[in-house]
N, C-alpha and C positions, 0 to 999 in steps of 0.2 A: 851270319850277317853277310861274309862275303857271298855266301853264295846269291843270296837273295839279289844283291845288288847285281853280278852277272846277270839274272834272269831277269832282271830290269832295262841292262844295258842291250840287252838280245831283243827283250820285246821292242824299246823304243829302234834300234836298228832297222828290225825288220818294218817295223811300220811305215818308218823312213825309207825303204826300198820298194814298197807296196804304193806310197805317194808319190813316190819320182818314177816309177814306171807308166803315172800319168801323162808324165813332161813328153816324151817324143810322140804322143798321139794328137798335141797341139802342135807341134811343129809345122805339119800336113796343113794348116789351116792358113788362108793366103791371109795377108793384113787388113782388106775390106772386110775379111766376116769371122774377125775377133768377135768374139762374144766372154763378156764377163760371167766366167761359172765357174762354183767350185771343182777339182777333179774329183771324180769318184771316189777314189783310194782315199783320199784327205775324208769326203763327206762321210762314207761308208764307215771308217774306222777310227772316226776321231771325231765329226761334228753328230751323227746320230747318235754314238753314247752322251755326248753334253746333249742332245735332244731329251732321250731319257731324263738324266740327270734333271735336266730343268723342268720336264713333266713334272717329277716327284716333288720338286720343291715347289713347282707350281699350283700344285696340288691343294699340297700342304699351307701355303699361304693364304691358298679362297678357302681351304677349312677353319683360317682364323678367323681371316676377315670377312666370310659370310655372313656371320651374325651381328656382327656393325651395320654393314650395308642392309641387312633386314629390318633393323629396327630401326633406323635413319630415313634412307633412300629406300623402301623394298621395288620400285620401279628401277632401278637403277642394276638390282643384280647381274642383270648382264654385260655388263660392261669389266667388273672383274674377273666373271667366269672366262669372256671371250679371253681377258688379256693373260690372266696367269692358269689357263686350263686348256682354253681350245688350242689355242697360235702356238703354244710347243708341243701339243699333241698334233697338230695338221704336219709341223715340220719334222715329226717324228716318222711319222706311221703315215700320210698322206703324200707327201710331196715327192717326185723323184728324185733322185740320187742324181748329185751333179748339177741341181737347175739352181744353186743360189749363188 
């Protein structure tokens, strides 16, 4: 048990050193061209696994709800693929790193 928890406390450290080693390459950026965006280090290793993550479960929800929306609305299918299939696959697997 302890150990496990070390190897917790190490991994959330380092992750934490990997996201702050974004901060001094904002610094360099003058106050007129602030741009709102995540840093890499954050997006890379903490918002693309919840990307996954939400793929899967987004997945899994248009496999339930598909068959509702088929037998109801079947014009309508696209609307929950786009929402719980495509849009955390695009920000998964499509989008660069840093632009959110």
């Amino acid at each position: 048990m302890l150990r496990k928890l070390r190897t917790s406390v190490a991994l959330l450290a380092a992750a934490t050193l990997v996201a702050a080693s974004a901060l001094p390459a904002a610094a360099d950026i003058e106050s007129d061209d602030i741009v709102a965006a995540t840093p890499v280090g954050v997006d890379a290793f903490i918002m693309r696994p919840l990307g996954m993550l939400t793929s899967v479960i987004g997945i899994s929800m248009f496999a339930v709800s598909a068959p509702v929306v088929l037998l109801t609305r079947p014009q309508d299918i696209g609307k929950p693929w786009h929402l719980f299939v495509v849009r955390p696959l695009r920000y998964t697997w499509g989008d660069p790193l840093g632009s959110h």
